[in-house]
C-alpha positions, 0 to 999 in steps of 0.5 A: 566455839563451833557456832563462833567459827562458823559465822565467821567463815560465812562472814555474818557474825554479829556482835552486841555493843552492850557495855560490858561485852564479856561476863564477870568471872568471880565477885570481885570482877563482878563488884569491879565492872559495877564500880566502874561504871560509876553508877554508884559508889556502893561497889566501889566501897567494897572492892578492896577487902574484895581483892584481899579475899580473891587473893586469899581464895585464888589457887594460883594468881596467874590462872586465876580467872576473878584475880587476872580480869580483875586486873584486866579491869583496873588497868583498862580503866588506865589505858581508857580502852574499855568505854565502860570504864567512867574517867572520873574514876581512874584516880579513885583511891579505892580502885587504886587501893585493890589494884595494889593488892592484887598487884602485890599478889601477881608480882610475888608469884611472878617473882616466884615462878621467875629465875634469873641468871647471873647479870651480865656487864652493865654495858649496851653490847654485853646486855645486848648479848645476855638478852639474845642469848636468853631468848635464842635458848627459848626451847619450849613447844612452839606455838608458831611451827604448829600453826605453819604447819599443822593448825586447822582453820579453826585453830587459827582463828581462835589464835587470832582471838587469842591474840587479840587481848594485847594486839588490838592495842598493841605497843600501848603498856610499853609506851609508859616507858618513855616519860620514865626514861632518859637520854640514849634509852628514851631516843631509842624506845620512841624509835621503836614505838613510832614504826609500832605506831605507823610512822604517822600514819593511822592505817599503818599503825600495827594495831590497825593492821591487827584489825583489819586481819581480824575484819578478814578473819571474819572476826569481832575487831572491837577491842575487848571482844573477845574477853570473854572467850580467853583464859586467865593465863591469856589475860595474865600476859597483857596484865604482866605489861601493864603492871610493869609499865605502870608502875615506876618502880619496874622500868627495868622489867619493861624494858626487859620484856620489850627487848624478849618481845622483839627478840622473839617475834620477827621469826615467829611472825614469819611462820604464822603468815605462812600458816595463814596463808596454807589455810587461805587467808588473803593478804588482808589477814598476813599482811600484820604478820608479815609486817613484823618479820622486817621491822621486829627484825629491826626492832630487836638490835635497837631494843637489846642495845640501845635501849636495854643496854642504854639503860643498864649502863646509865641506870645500873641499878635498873639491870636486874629488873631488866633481866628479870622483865625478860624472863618473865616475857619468855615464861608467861608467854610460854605458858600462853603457848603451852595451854594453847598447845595442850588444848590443840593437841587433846583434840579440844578449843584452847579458849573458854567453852563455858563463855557465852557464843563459844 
């Protein structure tokens, strides 16, 4: 990580563009990065008794490093976010076989770990205020104070590549939603996702902002850079999106997680612009940070009322999971933030010393 950092402050880091640009962590991600290539269908032949076996050997499926880039794997196949990942085989029905596997491993211990409360009224304003209340009880150790605060320059560049793993094509496992949706909800998530998209114009999208922070940074901004260098637990936030939005059957849970998304991020997003900016980073690096202390302010009453609150008034039946979509936004992203914390606090990289450069 030192080595890492260091280049970065002198800006001479450099980085390959192999196909895979991050290691294997378990046979399964190993059988999954050579099935997907589409170099051969030997691999690929083998990846769901695979994924049964991962399952069987994971301790916890969330911290699991085999399990979560796994995961990670299959759904980069999805969004085409991984070059290395051949198209023609996003529909293959042994990919699709193993990624339903760990899929029902990863939402059983969600599912687990979740608690949610009494629902609220199926109407916009009574959810709507069910999911304010819920978020603005969020006690947990916050990650945002410290880096305001107390962080080093280091420190906020390994979060900076923490975030990276979603960030870097930020907005995308929410967009699933909008085919799935109808009327009040719809109308409302394509408002969200156009400020999130740029309002039209490509530098403006968020993704972009993102990069260019991690360019000021002195950081790799190729998504998937920093795979390599992040916890299961990191990859398990992003593969939580992506499961909730690629499956049908959890259009609530999607729609929950945007609305805790957006509730927690304009005051968060406030203290990390000003941690970056005590540090010395120029406008080019807090410019995304500061973007969304306006538009996530913004964001949140279309989310909690009009979407969410839209949803469970038309849809009834989605109410629960919208519920549950926002608890587990709260929980796994605590989580992230506990084990960034932890680590910081004993002194030590909250990112994987054992990968390669770090």
């Amino acid at each position: 990580m030192q080595q890492l950092i260091d280049q970065a402050d002198r800006g001479t880091t450099t980085f390959p563009r192999e196909p895979w640009a991050f290691a294997a962590r378990g046979p399964l991600s190993r059988a999954l990065m050579e099935a997907l290539t589409g170099s051969g269908s030997d691999g690929v032949d083998d990846v769901v008794d695979g994924a049964g076996q991962a399952v069987a050997e994971a301790g916890d499926v969330l911290r699991d490093d085999d399990v979560q880039l796994s995961l990670f794997l299959l759904y980069a196949s999805a969004y085409g976010s991984i070059p290395a990942c051949d198209p023609r085989l996003e529909w293959d029905v042994r990919l699709l076989a193993a990624r339903r596997v760990l899929e029902d491993a990863f939402e059983a211990a969600l599912r687990d770990l979740v608690v949610v409360d009494a629902l609220p009224e199926r109407s916009p304003v009574a959810v709507a205020s069910a999911l304010f209340a819920l978020t603005s009880s969020d006690s947990g150790p916050s990650l945002s104070r410290h880096v305001a605060k107390k962080a080093t320059r280091e420190q906020a560049l390994e979060f900076l590549i923490q975030r990276s793993i979603y960030t870097l094509h930020e907005a995308d496992p929410h967009s699933w939603a909008i085919p799935r949706l109808n009327g009040r909800a719809k109308a409302a998530l394509v408002e969200i996702q156009a400020d999130e998209y740029g309002g039209g114009r490509p530098e403006r999208m968020h993704a972009e902002i993102f990069a260019k922070a991690m360019r000021g940074a002195g950081l790799d901004d190729r998504y998937g850079g920093y795979v390599d260098a992040v916890p299961a637990i990191t990859l398990c936030s992003l593969n939580m999106m992506s499961m909730f939005g690629l499956n049908r059957r959890l259009l609530g849970a999607i729609v929950g997680h945007l609305a805790a998304f957006e509730m927690t991020s304009s005051i968060p997003n406030r203290f990390y612009g000003d941690g970056l900016r005590r540090l010395g980073f120029g406008d080019d690096v807090t410019d995304y940070f500061d973007e969304h202390v306006e538009a996530d302010a913004v964001h949140e009453q279309i989310a909690g009322r009009d979407l969410a609150g839209a949803l469970a008034e038309d849809q009834p039946e989605t109410l629960p999971e919208i519920m549950f979509g926002a608890r587990a936004c709260l929980t796994v992203d605590g989580l992230v933030g506990a084990h960034i914390l932890e680590a910081w606090e004993q002194g030590r990289s909250s990112l994987r010393t054992t990968a390669a450069g770090v």
